[in-house]
C-alpha positions as CSV (number, residue, x, y, z in Angstrom):
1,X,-10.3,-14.1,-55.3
2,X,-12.8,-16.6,-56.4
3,X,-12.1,-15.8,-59.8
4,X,-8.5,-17.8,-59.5
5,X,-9.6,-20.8,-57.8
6,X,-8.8,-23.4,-59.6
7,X,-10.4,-27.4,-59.7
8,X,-9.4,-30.4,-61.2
9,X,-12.3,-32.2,-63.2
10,X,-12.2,-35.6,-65.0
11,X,-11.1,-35.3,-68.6
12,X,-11.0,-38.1,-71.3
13,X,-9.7,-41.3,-70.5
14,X,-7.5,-41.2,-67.3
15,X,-6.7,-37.9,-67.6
16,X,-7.2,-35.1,-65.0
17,X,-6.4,-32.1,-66.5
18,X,-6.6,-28.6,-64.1
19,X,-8.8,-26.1,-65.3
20,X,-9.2,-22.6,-64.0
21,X,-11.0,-19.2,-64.5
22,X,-9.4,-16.7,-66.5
23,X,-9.7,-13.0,-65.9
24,X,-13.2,-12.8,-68.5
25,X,-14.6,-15.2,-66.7
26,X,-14.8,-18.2,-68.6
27,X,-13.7,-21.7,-68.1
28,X,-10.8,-23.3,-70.2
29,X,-8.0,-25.7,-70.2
30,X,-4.0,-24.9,-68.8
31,X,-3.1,-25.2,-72.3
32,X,-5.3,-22.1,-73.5
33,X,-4.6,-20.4,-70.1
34,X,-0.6,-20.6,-71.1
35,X,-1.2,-19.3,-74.5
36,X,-2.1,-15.5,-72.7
37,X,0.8,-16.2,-70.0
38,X,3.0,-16.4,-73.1
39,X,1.7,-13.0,-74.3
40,X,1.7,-11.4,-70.8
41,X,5.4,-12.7,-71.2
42,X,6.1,-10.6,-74.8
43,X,4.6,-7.5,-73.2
44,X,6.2,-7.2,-69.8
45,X,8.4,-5.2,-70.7
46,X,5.7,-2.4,-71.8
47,X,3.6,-2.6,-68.5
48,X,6.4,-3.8,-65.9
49,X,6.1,-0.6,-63.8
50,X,2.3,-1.2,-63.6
51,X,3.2,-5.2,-62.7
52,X,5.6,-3.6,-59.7
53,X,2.4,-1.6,-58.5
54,X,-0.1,-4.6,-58.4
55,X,2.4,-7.0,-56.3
56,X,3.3,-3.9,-53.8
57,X,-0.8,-3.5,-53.8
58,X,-1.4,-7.4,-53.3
59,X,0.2,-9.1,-50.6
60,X,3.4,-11.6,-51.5
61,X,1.4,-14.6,-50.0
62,X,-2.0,-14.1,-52.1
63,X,0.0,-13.9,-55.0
64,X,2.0,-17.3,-54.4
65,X,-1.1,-19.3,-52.9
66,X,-3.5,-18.4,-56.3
67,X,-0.1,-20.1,-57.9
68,X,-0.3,-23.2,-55.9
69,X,-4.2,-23.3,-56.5
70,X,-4.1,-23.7,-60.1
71,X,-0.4,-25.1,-60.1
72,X,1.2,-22.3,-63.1
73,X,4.6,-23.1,-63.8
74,X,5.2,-19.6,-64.8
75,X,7.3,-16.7,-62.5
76,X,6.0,-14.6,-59.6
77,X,5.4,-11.5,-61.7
78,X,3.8,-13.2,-64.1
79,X,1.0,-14.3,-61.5
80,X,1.2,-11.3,-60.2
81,X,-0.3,-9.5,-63.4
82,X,-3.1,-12.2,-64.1
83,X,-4.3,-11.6,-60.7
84,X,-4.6,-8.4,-60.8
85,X,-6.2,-8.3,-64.2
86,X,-8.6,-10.6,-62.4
87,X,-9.2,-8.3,-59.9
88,X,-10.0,-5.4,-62.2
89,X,-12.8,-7.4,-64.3
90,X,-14.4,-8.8,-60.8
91,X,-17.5,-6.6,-59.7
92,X,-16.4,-3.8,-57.4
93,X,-16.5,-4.9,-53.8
94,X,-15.3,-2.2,-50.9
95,X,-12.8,-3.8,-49.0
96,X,-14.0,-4.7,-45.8
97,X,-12.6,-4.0,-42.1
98,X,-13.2,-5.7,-38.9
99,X,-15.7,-4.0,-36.8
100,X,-12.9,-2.5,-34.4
101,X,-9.0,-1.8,-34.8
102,X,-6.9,0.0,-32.7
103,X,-6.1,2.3,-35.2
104,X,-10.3,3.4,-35.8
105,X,-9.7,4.8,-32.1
106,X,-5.8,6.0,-31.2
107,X,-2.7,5.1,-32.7
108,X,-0.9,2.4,-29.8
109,X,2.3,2.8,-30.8
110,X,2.8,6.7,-31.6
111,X,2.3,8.4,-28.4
112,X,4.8,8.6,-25.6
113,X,2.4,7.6,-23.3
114,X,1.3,4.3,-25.1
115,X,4.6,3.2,-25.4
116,X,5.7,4.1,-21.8
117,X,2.9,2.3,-20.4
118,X,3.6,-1.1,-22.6
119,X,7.1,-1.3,-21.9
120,X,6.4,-1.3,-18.3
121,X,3.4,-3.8,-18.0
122,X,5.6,-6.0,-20.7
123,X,8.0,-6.1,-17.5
124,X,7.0,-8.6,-14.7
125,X,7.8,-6.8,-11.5
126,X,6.0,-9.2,-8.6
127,X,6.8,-7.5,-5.5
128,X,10.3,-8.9,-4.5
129,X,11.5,-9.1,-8.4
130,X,10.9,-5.1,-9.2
131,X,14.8,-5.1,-10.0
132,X,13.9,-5.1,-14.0
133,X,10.9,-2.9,-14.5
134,X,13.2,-0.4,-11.8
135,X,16.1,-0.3,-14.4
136,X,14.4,0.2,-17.4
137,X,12.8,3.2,-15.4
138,X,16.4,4.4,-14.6
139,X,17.5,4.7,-18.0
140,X,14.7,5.9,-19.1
141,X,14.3,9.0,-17.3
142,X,18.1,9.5,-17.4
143,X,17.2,9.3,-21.1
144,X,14.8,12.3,-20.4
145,X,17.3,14.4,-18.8
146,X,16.5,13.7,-15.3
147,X,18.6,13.2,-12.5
148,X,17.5,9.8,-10.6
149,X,18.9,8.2,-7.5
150,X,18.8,4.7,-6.6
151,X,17.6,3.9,-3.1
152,X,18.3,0.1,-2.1
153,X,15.5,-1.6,-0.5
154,X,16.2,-5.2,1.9
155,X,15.3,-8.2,0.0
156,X,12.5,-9.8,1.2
157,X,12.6,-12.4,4.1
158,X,12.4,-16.2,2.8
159,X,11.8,-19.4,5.1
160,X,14.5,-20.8,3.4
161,X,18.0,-19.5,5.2
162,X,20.0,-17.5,2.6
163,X,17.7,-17.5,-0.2
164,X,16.6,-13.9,0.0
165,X,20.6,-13.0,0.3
166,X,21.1,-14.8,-2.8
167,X,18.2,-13.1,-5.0
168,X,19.2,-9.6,-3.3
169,X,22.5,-10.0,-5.0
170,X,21.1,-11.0,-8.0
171,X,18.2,-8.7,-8.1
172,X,18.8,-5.9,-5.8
173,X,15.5,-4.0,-5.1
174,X,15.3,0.0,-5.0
175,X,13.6,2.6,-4.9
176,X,14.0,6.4,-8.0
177,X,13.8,9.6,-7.4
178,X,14.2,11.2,-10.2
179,X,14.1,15.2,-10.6
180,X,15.2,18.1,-13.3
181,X,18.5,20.0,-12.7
182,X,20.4,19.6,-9.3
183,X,18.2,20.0,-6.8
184,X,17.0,17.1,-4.8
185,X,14.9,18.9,-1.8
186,X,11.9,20.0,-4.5
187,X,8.5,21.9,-3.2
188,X,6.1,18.5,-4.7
189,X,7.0,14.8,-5.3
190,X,4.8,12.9,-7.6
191,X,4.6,8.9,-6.3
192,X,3.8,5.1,-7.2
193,X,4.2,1.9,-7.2
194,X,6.2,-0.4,-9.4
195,X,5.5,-3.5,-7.8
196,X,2.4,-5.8,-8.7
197,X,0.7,-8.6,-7.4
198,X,1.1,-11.8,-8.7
199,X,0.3,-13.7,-11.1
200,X,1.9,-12.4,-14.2
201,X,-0.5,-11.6,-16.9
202,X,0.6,-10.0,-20.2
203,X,0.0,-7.1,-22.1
204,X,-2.4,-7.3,-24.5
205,X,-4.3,-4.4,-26.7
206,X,-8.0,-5.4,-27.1
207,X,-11.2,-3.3,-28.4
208,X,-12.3,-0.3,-27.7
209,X,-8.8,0.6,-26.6
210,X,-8.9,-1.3,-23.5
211,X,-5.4,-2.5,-22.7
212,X,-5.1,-5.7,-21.0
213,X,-2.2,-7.3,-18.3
214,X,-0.6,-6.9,-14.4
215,X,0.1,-3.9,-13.9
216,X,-2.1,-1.8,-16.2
217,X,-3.8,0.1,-13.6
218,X,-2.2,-0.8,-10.3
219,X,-0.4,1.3,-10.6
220,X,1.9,1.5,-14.1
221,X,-0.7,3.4,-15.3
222,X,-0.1,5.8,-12.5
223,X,3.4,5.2,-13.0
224,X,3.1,5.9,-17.1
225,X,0.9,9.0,-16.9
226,X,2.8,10.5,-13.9
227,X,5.4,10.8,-16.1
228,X,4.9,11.8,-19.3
229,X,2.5,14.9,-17.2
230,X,5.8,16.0,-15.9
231,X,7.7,15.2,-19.6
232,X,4.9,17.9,-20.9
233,X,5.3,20.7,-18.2
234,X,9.6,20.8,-18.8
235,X,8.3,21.0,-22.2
236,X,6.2,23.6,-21.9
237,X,8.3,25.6,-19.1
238,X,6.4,25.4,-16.7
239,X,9.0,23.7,-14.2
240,X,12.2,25.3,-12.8
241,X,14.8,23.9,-10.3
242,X,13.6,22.6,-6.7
243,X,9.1,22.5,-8.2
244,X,9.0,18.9,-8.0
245,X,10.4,14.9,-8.3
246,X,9.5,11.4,-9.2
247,X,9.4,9.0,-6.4
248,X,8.9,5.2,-7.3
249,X,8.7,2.5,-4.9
250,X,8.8,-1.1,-4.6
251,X,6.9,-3.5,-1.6
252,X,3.3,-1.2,-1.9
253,X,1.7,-4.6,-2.0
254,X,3.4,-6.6,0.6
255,X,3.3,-4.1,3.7
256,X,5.0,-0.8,2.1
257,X,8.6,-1.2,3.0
258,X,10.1,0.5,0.1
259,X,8.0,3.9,1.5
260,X,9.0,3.6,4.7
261,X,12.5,3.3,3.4
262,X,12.1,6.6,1.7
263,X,11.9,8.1,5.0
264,X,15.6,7.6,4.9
265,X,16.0,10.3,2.2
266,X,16.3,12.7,4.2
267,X,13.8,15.6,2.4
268,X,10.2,16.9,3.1
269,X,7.6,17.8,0.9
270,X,5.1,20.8,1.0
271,X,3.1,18.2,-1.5
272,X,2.5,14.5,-1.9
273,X,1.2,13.7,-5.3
274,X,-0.2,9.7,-5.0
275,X,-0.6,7.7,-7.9
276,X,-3.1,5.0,-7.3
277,X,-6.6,3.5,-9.9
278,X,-9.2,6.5,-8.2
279,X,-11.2,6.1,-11.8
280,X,-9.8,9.7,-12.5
281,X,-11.6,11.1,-9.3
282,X,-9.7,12.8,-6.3
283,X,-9.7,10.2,-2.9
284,X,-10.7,12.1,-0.2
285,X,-9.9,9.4,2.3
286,X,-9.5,5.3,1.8
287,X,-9.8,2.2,4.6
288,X,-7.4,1.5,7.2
289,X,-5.5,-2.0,6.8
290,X,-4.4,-4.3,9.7
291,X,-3.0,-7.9,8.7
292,X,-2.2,-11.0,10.5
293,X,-1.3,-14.7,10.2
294,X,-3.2,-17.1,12.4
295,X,-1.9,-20.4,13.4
296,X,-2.9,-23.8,15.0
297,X,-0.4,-26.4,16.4
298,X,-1.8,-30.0,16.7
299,X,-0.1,-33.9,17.0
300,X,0.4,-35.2,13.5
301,X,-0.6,-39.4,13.5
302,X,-2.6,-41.6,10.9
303,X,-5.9,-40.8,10.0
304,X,-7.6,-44.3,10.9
305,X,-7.1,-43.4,14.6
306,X,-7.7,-39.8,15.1
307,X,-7.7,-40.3,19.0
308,X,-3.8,-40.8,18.5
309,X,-3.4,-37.3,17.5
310,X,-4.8,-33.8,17.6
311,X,-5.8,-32.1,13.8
312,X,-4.7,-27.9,13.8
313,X,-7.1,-28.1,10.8
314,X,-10.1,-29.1,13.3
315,X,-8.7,-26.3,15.4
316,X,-8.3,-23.3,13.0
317,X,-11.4,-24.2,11.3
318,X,-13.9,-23.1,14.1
319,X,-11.6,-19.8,14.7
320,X,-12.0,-18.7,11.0
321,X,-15.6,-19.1,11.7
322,X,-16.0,-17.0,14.4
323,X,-13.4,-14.1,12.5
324,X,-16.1,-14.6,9.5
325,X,-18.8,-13.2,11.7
326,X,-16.6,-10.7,13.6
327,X,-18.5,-7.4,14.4
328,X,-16.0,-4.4,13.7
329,X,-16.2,-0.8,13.5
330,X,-18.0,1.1,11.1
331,X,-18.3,4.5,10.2
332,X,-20.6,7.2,8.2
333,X,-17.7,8.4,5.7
334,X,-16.4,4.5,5.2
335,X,-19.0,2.4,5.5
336,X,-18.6,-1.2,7.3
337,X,-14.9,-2.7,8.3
338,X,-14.7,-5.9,6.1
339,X,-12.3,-9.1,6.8
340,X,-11.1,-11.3,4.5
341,X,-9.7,-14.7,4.6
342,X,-7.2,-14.4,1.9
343,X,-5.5,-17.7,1.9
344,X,-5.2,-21.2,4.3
345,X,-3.2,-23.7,4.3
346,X,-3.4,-27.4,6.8
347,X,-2.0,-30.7,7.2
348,X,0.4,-32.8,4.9
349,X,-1.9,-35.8,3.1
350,X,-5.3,-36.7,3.6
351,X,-4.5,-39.4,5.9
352,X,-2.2,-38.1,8.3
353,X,-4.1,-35.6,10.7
354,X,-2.6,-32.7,10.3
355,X,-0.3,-31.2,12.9
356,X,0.1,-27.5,11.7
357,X,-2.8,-24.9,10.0
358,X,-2.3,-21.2,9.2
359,X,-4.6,-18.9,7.8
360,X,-3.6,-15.2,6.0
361,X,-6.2,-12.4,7.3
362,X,-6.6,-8.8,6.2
363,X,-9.3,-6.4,7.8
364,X,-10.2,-2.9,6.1
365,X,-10.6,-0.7,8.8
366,X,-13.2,1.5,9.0
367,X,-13.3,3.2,11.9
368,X,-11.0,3.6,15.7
369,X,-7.6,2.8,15.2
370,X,-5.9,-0.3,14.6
371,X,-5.2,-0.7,17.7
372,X,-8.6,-0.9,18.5
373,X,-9.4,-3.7,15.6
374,X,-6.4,-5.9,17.3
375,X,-7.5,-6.0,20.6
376,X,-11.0,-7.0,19.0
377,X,-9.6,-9.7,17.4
378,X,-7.5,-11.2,20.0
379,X,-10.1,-11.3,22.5
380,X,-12.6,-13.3,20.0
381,X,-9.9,-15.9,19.7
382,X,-9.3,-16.7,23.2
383,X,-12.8,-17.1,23.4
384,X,-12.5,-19.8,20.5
385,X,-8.8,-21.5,21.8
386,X,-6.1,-20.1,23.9
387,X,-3.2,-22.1,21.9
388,X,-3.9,-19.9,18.9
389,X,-1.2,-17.7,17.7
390,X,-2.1,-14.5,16.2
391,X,1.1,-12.9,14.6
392,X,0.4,-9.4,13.1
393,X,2.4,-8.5,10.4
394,X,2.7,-4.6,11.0
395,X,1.3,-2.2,13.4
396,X,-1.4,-1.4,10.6
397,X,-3.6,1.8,10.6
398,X,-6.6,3.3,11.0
399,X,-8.8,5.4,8.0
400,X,-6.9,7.8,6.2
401,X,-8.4,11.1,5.3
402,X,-6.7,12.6,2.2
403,X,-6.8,16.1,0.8
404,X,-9.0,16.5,-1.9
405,X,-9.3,20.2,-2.5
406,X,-8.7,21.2,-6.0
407,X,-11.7,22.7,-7.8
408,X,-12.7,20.4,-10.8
409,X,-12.3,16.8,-9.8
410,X,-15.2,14.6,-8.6
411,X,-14.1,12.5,-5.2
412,X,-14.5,9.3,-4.0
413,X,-13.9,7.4,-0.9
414,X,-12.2,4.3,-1.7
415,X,-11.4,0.6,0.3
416,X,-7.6,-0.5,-0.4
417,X,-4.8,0.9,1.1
418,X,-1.8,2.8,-0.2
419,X,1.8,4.1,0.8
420,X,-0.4,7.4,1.9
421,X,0.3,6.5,5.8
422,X,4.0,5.1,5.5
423,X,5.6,8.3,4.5
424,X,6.2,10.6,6.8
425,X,6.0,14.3,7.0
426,X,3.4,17.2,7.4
427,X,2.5,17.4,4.0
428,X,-0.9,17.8,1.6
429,X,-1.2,14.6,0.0
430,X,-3.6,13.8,-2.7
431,X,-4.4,10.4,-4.2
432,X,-5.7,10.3,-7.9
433,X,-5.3,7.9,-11.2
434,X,-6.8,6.0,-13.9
435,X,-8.3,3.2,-14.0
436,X,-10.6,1.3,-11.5
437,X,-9.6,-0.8,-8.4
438,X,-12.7,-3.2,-9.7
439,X,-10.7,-4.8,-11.8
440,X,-6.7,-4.8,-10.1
441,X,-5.9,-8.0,-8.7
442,X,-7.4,-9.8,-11.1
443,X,-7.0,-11.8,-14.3
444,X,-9.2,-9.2,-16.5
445,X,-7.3,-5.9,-15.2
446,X,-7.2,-3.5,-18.2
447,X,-7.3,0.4,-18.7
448,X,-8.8,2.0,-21.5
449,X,-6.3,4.4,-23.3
450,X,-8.6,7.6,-22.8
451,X,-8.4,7.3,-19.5
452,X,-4.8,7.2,-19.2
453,X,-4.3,10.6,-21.1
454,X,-7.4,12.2,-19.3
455,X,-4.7,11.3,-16.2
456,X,-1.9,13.5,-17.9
457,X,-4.1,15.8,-17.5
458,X,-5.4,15.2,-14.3
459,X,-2.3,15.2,-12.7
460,X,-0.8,18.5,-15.0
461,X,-4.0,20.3,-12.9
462,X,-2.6,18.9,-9.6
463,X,0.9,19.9,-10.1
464,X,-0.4,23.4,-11.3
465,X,-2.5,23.6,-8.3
466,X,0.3,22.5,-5.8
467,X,2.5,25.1,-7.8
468,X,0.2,27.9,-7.0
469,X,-0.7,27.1,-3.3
């Protein structure tokens, strides 16, 4: 490359005359330099196939800037051959790489798997807007040769009157089963999420094979891998009419009502396969979950006479405190319940005392019922201010203990909570997936590609073992 630069250099009298570097090296004037482009022209015709090969070999754009450089008025191919007889008298260098590619690890656009996984993280599906991501999934296990139901889900409820009518018309929200042959009522179902948390973060490949964006591991990757395990074992044979379906759900981060509307389906299970980041280990058991709103109502007025009014902000402020330092259950198997004061939100302006305050709260339960963690709860606020309103957002649960059986797999006991205890029925139910929990919810969630087919594989064993029970 150096070989072609070109400079301009003062030359007698006013003239500045470009100079460049021919292919043996040595300096001389355009006029000498056009002399050999005039018999490069004369003998074109003898090596034109070889010309062909050097521009296929040497990008378009290399080519066209060493033209600019040392400003030839001569054609493309031309260039093209000086160049590469250029090239061929420089000293042998091996081409260099960078340090990492995708391609020195697995190929991320040949696989199935791969490509299933981008095309769903590529699709924002915040819970509430899972209408996209859910047809995409549609067609693309109809593509496969599956039968798949839709199951409508309610929109979810706004402040503002009729705005959640108008974005369920819109973007109707449901729920897939999806299953081989005719028969719906099959012996396992295989279930996630397709709903994320927000905000929206795109899919990116970076090193090592890491791939970046929502969704990536809670719980596309479930949602990917579940997939293309089941894609394998029609493949293979290994599946007949009635073994098993593909559940998908929307609303697993905001309380689970797409779950509990699958309890209108009408069928029962002997198995419950649970797709959830478990690091490729079986969950023998995660944290109970009980949520609630807490609210303070005060007497707006101006700032400079705060006698004039009451502030909620002064009255939710010392109730947060004492919910901070709240002593709940704990247990051997799950550790200590935690709380967490998610968000809060007070007042207008800074000089108007503020006449309303609201907190979001979330405790992970780690022992009793949930139940027990309200009434816990409610009597420390009363203690604090008996005009607080504590509004619970569901009945919540206590620990779930989850089946985790199956020779092979290393377990772990994990803190979120899942769809496990919204579905209903007498059934084994194990929770596995790639991926870690560590890093869901946040702006650097990623999920390195081994780990997604080591889950192919992971859940191929579960469905074998479920088979076979």
């Amino acid at each position: 490359m150096a070989n072609l630069i070109s400079s301009t250099s003062p030359g007698a009298g006013s003239e500045n005359r470009p100079t460049v570097v021919g292919w043996l090296g040595t300096r001389s004037t355009l006029p000498s330099q056009m002399e050999r482009i005039k018999r490069m022209k004369r003998i074109k015709h003898v090596v034109g196939p070889l010309v062909s090969i050097v521009i296929v070999v040497f990008e378009p754009a290399v080519v066209e800037t060493a033209m600019k450089l040392s400003q030839w008025p001569c054609s493309y191919v031309v260039a093209a051959a000086l160049f590469a007889a250029a090239r061929a008298s420089a000293p042998s260098i091996e081409p260099q790489e960078p340090l990492w590619s995708p391609s020195h690890a697995i190929d991320l656009t040949s696989t199935p798997l791969i490509s299933l996984h981008r095309d769903l993280v590529m699709i924002e599906s915040i819970s509430g807007n899972e209408k996209h991501v859910g047809d995409y999934l549609d067609h693309y296990l109809r593509q496969h040769k599956l039968t798949v139901e839709k199951q409508y889900v309610s929109a979810l409820q706004s402040s503002e009157e009729g705005l959640a009518d108008a974005h369920s018309k819109k973007h109707p929200r449901f729920n897939l089963l999806a299953y081989p042959g005719k028969r719906r009522d099959t012996r396992i179902v295989l279930s996630s999420h397709i709903d994320t948390v927000p905000p929206y973060w795109p899919y990116q490949v970076r090193k090592h094979g890491d791939i970046w964006g929502r969704g990536s591991v809670d719980a596309k990757g479930s949602v990917a891998t579940q997939i293309i395990a089941v894609r394998e074992l029609l493949a293979s044979g290994e599946l007949r009419d009635g073994d098993l379906a593909l559940l998908f759900v929307v609303g697993e981060e905001i309380g689970g009502d797409g779950m509990r509307r699958a309890n209108d389906l009408g069928l029962k299970w002997e198995t419950v396969i649970f797709g959830e980041p478990t690091e490729l280990k079986l969950a023998s058991g995660h944290k109970g979950n009980l949520a609630f709103t807490l609210k303070a109502k005060g007497k707006a007025g101006h700032s400079g006479y705060p006698w004039l009014g009451e502030s909620a902000n002064s009255m939710l402020i010392p109730a947060l405190a004492v919910l901070d330092k709240l002593d709940l259950p704990r247990s051997e198997k799950y550790g200590n319940s935690t709380l967490n004061i998610g968000r809060m939100e007070g007042g207008v302006a800074g000089n108007v005392i503020a006449e309303t305050a609201q907190a979001e709260i979330q405790i992970r339960i780690a022992d009793g019922s949930a139940a027990e963690s309200k009434k816990i709860v409610l009597d420390a606020m009363k203690k604090v201010d008996d005009r607080l309103e504590v509004n619970f957002i569901s009945e919540g649960y206590g620990p779930v203990d989850i089946d985790s059986d199956v020779k092979g797999f290393e377990t772990i006991v994990v803190n979120y909570g899942t769809d496990i205890p919204w579905l209903n029925g007498d059934h084994k139910r194990y929770l596995y997936g790639p991926g870690s929990i560590l890093v869901a919810h946040s702006d650097h969630e990623h999920v390195n590609v081994t780990d997604l087919a080591q889950a192919v594989d992971g859940y191929k064993k579960l469905i074998r073992h479920a088979l076979a029970s």
